[in-house]
N, C-alpha and C positions, 0 to 999 in steps of 0.2 A: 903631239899631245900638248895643252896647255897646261900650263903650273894653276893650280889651284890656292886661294887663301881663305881665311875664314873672316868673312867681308865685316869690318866692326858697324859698315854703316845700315847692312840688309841682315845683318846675324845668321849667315850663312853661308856652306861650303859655296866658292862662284869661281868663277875662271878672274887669275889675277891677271895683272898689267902685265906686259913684254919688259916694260922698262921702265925705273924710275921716272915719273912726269916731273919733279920738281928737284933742284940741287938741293944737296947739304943732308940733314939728317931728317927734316921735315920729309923728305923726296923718299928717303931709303923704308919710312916707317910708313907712309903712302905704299910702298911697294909691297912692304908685307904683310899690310894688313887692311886693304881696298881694292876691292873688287872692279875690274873691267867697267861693269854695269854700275856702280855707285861713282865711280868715277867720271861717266859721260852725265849725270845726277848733275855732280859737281860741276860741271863745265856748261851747264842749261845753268843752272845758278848764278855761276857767276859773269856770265854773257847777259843775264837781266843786271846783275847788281850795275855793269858795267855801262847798261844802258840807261838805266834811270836816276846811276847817280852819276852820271857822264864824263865818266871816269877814262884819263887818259895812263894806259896799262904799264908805260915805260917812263912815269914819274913815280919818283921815289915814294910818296905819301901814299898815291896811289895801290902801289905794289904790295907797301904793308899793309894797308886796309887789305887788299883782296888775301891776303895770306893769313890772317888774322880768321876772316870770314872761314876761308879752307879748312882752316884749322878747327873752328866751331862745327861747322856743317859737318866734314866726315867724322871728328872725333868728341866733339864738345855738347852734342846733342840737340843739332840744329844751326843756322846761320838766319838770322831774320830778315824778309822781305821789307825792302822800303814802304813805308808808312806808307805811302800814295798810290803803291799799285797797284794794278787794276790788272787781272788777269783778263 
């Protein structure tokens, strides 16, 4: 049976994560309060942010930009797409 949360990013009961995706306490509040499915949301996101601002993911500036975004996207009311893209 999966652990259920009440997803802040779809505003509804969904099946939560197995396990914290991120350390420290950004990770643990990811846990209990985003959804499986808002989660993989997150990770199309930021696989674009990554591509169009050609972003290398294990440099430090890097790292806080994408955490920052995370942090807007599931809890802050959105993360904005780069200016130039083109779907």
């Amino acid at each position: 049976m999966s652990r259920k949360v009440q997803c802040v990013l779809l505003g509804t009961e969904a099946d939560g994560l197995d396990r914290p995706p991120y350390p420290g306490e950004l990770g643990k509040r990811i846990f209990d309060h985003v959804s499986k499915q808002a989660w993989q949301q997150w990770m199309r996101h930021q696989t674009m942010l990554i591509n169009e601002y050609r972003l290398t993911p294990f440099e430090p500036k890097a790292r806080s930009f994408l955490e920052q975004e995370m942090e807007k996207f599931l809890f802050g009311g959105g993360s904005e797409k780069p200016p130039d893209f083109r779907e």
